[in-house]
Backbone as numpy.savetxt, mean C-alpha at the origin, in Angstrom:
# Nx Ny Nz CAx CAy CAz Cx Cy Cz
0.30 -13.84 10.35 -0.55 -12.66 10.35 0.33 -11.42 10.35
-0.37 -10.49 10.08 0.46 -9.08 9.83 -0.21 -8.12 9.02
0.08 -6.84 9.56 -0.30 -5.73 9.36 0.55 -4.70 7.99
-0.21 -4.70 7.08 0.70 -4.11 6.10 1.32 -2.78 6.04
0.47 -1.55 6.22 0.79 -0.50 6.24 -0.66 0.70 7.04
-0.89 1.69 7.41 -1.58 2.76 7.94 -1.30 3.81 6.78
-2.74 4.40 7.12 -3.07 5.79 5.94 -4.07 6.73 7.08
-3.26 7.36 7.13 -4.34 8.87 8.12 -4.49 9.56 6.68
-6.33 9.78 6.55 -6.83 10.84 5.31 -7.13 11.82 6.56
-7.58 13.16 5.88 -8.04 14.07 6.41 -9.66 14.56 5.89
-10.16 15.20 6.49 -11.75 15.09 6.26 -11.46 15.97 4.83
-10.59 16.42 4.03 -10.67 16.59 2.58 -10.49 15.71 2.03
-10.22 14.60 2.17 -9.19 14.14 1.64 -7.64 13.88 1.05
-7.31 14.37 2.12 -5.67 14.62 1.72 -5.33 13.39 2.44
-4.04 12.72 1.63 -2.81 11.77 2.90 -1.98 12.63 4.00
-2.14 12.74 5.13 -1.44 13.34 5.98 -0.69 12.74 6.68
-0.83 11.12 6.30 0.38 10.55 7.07 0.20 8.95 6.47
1.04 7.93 6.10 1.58 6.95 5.50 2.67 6.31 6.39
2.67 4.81 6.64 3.38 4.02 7.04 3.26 2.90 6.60
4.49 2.43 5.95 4.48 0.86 5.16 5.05 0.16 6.58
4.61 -0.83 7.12 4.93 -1.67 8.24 5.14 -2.81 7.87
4.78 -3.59 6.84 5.34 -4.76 6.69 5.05 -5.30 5.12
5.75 -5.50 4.16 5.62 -5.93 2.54 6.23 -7.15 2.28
5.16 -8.26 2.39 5.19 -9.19 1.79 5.73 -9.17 0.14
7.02 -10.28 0.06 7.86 -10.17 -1.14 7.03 -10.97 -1.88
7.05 -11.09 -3.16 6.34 -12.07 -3.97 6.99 -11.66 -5.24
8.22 -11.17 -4.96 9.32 -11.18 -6.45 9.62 -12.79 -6.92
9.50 -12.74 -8.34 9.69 -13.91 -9.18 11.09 -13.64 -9.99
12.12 -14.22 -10.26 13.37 -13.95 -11.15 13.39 -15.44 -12.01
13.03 -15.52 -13.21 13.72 -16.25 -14.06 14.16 -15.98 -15.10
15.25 -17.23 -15.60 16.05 -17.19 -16.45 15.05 -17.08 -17.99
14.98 -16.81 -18.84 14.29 -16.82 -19.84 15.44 -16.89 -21.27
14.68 -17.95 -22.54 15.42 -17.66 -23.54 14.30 -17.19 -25.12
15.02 -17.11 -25.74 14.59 -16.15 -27.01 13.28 -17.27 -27.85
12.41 -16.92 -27.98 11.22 -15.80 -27.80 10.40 -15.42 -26.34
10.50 -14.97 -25.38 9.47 -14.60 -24.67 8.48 -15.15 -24.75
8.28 -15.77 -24.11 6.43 -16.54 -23.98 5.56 -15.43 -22.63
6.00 -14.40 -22.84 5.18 -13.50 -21.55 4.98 -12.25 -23.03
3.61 -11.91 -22.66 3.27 -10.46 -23.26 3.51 -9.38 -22.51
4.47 -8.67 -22.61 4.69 -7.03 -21.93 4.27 -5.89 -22.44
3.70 -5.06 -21.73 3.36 -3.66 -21.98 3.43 -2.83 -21.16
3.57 -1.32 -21.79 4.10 -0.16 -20.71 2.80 0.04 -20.35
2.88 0.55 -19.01 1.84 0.60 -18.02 2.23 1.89 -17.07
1.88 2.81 -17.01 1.87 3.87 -16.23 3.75 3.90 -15.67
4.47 4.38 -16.96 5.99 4.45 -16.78 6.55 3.22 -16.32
5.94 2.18 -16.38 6.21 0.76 -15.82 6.24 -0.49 -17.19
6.69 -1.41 -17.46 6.72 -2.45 -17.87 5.87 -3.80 -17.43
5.04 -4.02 -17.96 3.97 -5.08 -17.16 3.70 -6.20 -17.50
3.68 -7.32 -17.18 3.22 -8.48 -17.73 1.48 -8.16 -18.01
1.36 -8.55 -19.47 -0.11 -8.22 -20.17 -1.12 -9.59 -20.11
-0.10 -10.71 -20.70 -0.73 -11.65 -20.95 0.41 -12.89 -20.66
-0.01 -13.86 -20.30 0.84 -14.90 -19.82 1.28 -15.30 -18.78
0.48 -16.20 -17.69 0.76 -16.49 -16.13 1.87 -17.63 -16.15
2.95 -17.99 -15.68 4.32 -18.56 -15.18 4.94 -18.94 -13.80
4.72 -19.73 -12.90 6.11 -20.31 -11.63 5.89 -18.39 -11.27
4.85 -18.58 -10.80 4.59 -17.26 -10.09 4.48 -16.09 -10.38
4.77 -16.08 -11.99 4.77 -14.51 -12.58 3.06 -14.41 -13.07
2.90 -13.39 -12.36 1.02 -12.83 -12.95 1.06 -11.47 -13.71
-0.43 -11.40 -14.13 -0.48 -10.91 -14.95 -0.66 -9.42 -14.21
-0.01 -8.53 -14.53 0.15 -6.93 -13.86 1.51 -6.86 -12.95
1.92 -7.98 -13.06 3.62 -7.67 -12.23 4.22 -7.11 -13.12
5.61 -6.15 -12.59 5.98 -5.74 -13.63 7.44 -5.92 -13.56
8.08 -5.25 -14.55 9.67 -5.95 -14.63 10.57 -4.93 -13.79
11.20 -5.67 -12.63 11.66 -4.82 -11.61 13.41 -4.69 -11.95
13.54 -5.59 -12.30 15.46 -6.11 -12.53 15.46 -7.19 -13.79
16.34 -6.82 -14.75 16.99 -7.58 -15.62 18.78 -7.81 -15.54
18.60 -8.91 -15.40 19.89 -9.53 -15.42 20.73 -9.37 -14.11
19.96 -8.81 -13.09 20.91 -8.74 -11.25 20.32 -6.89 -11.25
20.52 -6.24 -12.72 20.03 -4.81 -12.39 19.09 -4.02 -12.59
18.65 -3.01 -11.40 17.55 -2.62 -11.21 17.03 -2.35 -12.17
15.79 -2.03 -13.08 14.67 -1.42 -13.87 14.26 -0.51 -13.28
14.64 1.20 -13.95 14.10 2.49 -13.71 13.05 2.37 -14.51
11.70 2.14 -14.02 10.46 2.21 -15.04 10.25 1.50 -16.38
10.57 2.22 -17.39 10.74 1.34 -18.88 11.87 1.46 -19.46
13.04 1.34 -18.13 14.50 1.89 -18.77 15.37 0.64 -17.97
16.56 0.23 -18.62 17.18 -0.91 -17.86 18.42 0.36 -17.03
18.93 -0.62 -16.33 19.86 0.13 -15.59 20.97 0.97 -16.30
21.28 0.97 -17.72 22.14 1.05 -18.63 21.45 2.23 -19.44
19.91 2.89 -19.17 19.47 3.20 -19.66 18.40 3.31 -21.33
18.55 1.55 -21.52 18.18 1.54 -22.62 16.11 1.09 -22.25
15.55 1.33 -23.72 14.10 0.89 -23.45 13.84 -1.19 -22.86
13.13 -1.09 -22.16 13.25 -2.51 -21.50 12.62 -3.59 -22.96
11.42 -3.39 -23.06 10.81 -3.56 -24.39 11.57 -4.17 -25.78
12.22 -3.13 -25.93 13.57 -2.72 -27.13 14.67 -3.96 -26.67
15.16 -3.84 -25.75 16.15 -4.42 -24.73 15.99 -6.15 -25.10
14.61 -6.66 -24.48 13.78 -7.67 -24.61 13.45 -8.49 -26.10
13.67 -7.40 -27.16 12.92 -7.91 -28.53 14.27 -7.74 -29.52
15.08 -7.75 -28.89 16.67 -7.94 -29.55 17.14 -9.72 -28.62
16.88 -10.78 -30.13 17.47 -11.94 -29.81 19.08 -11.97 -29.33
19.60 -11.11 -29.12 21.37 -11.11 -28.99 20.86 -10.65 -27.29
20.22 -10.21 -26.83 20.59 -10.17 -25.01 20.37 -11.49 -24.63
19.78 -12.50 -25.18 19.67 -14.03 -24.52 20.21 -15.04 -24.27
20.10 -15.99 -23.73 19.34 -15.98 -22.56 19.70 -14.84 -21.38
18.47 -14.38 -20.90 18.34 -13.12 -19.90 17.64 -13.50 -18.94
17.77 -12.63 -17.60 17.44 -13.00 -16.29 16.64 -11.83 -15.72
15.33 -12.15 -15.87 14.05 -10.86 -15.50 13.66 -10.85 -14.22
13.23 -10.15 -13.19 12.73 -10.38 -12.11 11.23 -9.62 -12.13
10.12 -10.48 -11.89 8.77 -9.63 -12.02 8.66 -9.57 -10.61
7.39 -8.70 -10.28 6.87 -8.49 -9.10 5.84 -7.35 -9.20
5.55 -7.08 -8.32 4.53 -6.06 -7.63 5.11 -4.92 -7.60
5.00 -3.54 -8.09 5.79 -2.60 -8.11 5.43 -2.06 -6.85
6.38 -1.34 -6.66 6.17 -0.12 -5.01 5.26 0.93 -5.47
4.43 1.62 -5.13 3.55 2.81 -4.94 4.68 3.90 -4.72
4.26 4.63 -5.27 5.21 6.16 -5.43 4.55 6.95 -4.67
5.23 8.11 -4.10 4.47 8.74 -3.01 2.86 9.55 -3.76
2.77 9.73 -4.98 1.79 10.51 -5.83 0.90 9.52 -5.67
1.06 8.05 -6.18 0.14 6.97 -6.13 -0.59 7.06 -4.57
0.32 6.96 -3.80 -0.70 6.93 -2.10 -1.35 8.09 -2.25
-0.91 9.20 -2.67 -1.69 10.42 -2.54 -3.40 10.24 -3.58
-3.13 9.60 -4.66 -4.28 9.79 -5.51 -5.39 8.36 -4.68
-4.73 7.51 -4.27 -5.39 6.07 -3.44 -5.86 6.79 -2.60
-5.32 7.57 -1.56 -5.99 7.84 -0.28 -7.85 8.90 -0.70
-7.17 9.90 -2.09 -7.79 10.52 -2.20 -9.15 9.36 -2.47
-8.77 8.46 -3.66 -9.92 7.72 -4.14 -10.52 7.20 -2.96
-9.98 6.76 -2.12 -10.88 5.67 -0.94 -11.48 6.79 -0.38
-11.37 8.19 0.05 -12.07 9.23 0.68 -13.32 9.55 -0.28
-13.76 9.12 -1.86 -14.64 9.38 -2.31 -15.44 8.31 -2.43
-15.11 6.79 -2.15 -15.71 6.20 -2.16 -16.43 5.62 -1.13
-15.42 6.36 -0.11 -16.20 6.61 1.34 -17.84 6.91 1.23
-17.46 8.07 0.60 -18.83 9.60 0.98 -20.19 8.39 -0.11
-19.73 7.87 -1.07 -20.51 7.41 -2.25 -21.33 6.45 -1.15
-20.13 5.30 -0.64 -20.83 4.49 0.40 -21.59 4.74 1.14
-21.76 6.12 2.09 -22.21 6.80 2.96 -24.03 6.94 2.03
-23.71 7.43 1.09 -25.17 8.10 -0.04 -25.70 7.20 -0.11
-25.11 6.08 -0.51 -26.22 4.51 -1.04 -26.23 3.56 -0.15
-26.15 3.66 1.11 -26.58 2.87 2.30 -28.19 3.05 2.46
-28.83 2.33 2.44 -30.43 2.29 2.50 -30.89 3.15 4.14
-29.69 2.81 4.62 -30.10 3.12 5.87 -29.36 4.72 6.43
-30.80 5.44 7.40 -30.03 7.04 7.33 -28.90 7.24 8.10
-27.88 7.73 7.82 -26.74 8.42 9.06 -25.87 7.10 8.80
-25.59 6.25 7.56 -24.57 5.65 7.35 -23.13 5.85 7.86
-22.11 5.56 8.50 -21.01 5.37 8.64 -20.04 5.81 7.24
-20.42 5.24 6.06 -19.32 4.62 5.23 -18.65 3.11 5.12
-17.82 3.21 4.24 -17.16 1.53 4.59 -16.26 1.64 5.13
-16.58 0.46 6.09 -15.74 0.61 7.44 -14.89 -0.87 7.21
-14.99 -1.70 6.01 -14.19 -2.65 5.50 -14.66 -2.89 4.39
-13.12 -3.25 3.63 -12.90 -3.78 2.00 -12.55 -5.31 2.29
-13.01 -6.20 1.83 -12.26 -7.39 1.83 -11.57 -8.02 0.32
-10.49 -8.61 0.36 -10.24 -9.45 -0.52 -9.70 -10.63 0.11
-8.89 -11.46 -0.79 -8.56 -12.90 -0.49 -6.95 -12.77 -0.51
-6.24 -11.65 -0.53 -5.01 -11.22 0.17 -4.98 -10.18 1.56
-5.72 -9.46 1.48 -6.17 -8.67 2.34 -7.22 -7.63 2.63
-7.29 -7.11 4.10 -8.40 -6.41 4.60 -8.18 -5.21 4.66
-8.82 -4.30 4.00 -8.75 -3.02 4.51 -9.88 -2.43 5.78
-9.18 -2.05 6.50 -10.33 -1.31 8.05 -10.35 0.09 7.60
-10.98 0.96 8.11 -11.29 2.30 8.54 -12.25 2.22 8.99
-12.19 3.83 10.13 -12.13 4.20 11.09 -12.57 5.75 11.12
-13.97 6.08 10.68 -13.73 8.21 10.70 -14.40 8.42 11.78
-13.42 9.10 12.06 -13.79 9.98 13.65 -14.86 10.76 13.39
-15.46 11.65 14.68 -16.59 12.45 14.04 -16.28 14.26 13.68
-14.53 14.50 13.59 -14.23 15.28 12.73 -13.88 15.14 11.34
-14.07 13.88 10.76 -13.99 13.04 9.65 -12.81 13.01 9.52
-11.59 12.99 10.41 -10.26 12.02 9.83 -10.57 11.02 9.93
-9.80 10.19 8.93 -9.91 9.13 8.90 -9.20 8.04 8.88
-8.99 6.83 9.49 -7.50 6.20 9.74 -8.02 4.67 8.73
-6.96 4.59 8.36 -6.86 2.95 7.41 -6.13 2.19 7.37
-6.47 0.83 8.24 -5.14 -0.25 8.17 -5.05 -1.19 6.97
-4.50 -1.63 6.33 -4.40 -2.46 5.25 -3.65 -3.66 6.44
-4.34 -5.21 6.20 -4.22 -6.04 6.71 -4.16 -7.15 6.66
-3.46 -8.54 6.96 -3.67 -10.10 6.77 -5.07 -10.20 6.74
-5.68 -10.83 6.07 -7.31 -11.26 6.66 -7.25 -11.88 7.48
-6.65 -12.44 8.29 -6.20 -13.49 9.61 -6.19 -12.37 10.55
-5.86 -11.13 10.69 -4.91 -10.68 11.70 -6.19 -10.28 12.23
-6.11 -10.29 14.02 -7.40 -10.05 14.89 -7.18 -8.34 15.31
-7.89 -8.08 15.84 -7.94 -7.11 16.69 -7.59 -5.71 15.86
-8.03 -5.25 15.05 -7.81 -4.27 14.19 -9.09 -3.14 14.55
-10.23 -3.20 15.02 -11.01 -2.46 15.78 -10.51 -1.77 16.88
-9.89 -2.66 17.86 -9.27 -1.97 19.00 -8.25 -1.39 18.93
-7.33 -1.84 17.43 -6.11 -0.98 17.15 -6.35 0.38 16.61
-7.16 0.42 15.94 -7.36 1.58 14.94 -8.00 2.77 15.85
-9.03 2.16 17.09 -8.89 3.42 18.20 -8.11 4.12 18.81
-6.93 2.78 18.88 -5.81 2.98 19.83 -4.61 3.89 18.84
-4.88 3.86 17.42 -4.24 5.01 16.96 -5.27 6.24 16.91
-6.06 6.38 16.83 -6.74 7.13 17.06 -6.51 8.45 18.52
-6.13 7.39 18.88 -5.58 7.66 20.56 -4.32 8.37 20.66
-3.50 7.84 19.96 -1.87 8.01 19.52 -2.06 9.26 18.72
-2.91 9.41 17.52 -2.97 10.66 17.47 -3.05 11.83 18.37
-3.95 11.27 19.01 -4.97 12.63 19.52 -3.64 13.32 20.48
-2.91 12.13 21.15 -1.56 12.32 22.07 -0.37 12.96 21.62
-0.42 12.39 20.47 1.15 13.14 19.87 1.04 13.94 18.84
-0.14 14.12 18.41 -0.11 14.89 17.25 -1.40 16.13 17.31
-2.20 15.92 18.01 -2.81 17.10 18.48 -2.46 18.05 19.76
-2.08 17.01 20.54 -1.35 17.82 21.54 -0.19 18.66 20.96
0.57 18.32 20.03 1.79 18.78 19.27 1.57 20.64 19.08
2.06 21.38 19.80 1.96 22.76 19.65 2.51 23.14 18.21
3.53 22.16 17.44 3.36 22.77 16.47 3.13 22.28 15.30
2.20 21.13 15.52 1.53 20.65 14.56 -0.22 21.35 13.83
0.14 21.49 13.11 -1.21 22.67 12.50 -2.63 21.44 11.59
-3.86 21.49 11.95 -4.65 20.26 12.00 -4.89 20.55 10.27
-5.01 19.34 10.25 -5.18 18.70 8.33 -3.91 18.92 7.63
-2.86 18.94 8.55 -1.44 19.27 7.78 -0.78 18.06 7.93
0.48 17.12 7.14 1.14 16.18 7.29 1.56 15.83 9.13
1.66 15.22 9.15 2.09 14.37 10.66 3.17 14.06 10.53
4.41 14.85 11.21 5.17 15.00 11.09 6.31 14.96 12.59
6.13 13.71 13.45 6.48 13.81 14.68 6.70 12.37 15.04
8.10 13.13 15.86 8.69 11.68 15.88 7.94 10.77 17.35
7.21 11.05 18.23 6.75 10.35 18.84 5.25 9.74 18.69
4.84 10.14 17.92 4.15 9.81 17.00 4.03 8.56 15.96
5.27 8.54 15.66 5.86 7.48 15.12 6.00 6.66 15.56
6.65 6.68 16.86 7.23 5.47 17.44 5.95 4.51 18.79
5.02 5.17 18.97 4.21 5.13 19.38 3.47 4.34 18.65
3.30 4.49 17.33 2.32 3.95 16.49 2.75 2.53 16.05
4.20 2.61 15.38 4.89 1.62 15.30 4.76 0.24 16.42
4.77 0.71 17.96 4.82 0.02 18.74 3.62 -0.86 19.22
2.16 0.26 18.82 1.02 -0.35 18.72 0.83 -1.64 17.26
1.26 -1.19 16.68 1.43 -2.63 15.63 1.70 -3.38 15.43
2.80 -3.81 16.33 3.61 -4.67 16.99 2.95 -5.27 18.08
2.42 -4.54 18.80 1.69 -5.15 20.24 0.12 -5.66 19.53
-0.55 -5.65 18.07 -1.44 -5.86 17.71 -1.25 -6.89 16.78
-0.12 -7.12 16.32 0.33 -8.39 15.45 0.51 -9.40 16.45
0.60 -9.48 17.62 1.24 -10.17 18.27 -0.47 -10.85 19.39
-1.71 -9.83 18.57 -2.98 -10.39 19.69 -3.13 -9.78 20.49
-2.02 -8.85 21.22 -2.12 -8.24 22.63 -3.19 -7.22 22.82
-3.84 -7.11 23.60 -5.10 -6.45 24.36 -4.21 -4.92 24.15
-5.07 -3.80 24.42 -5.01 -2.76 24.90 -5.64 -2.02 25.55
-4.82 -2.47 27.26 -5.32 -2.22 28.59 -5.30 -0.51 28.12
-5.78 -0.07 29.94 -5.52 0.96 30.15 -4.22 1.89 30.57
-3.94 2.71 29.69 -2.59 3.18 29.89 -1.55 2.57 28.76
-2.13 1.53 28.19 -1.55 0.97 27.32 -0.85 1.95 26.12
């Protein structure tokens, strides 16, 4: 079990604060020879597997490292097009590594924004009056929680679907806010979170929540 990462939105919707806590690897590297049996395409400055599932390579991973070195987007480490690189029989046999690309700080920013509108949408088409919103996403890798206070920040754990106690955690940052970051004289409200006890506080609750542990009082 385990806790992936936290997203504090703000009642605009802004990201005001981001923490990756734990990223499951699911990088694939194989050797490959001339023709490619994987379909690639550029994908938002990225290289992507289009068509063709493989010994773990799926379809939307994208090409992170060729040959031991990194892949800048659709550029090899050498600077040439990956594509180009790929469809020249003289680099082969070659050594690709797919995976799951990292989120760029713009990407969390436009995600946080989207989940804050699909909040309010949820809120409209609930049959029932004075809706909440969604207060969980499920899939069959993981759970998303939130949590809006009734100044509408809003806190979001991304999660194991296994992992317990994510109700009592998400107060308990809630809590951690209110302690280190509102109390914060010079923290200014709907602005980034920007404090180091804050941090470490939060960190420590995730840890004490991966692990099952209660949160007594004083905790």
């Amino acid at each position: 079990m385990a806790i992936f990462s936290v997203y504090v939105v703000n009642k605009a919707g802004g990201l005001i604060y981001q923490l990756d806590h734990y990223a499951p690897r699911a990088d694939t590297e194989k050797t490959f020879s001339f023709p490619l049996d994987l379909v690639l395409r550029p994908h938002d400055e990225r290289v992507v597997v289009a068509f063709g599932q493989r010994d773990g390579i799926r379809v939307g991973h994208a090409v992170l490292a060729i040959n031991g070195a990194e892949v800048n987007g659709r550029f090899t480490a050498d600077g040439k097009d990956v594509l180009e690189f790929l469809a020249n029989p003289a680099n082969y046999p070659v050594s690709i590594r797919f995976g799951r690309h990292r989120l760029t700080s713009n990407e969390k920013l436009m995600l946080a924004s989207m989940f804050h509108s699909l909040f309010a949408i949820g809120s409209q088409l609930s049959p029932e009056v004075g809706s909440s919103g969604i207060e969980m996403l499920e899939t069959d890798t993981f759970k998303l929680h939130c949590f809006q206070t009734l100044t509408g920040i809003k806190f979001m754990v991304l999660a194991d679907p296994r992992q317990t106690g994510i109700d009592a955690l998400l107060r308990k940052i809630y809590e951690i806010y209110s302690d280190f970051a509102l109390k914060n004289p010079f923290y200014s409200l709907e602005m980034p979170i920007r404090c180091e006890l804050f941090d470490q506080n939060l960190k420590l609750a995730l840890e004490v929540a991966e692990k099952a542990g209660p949160f007594g009082p004083g905790s």
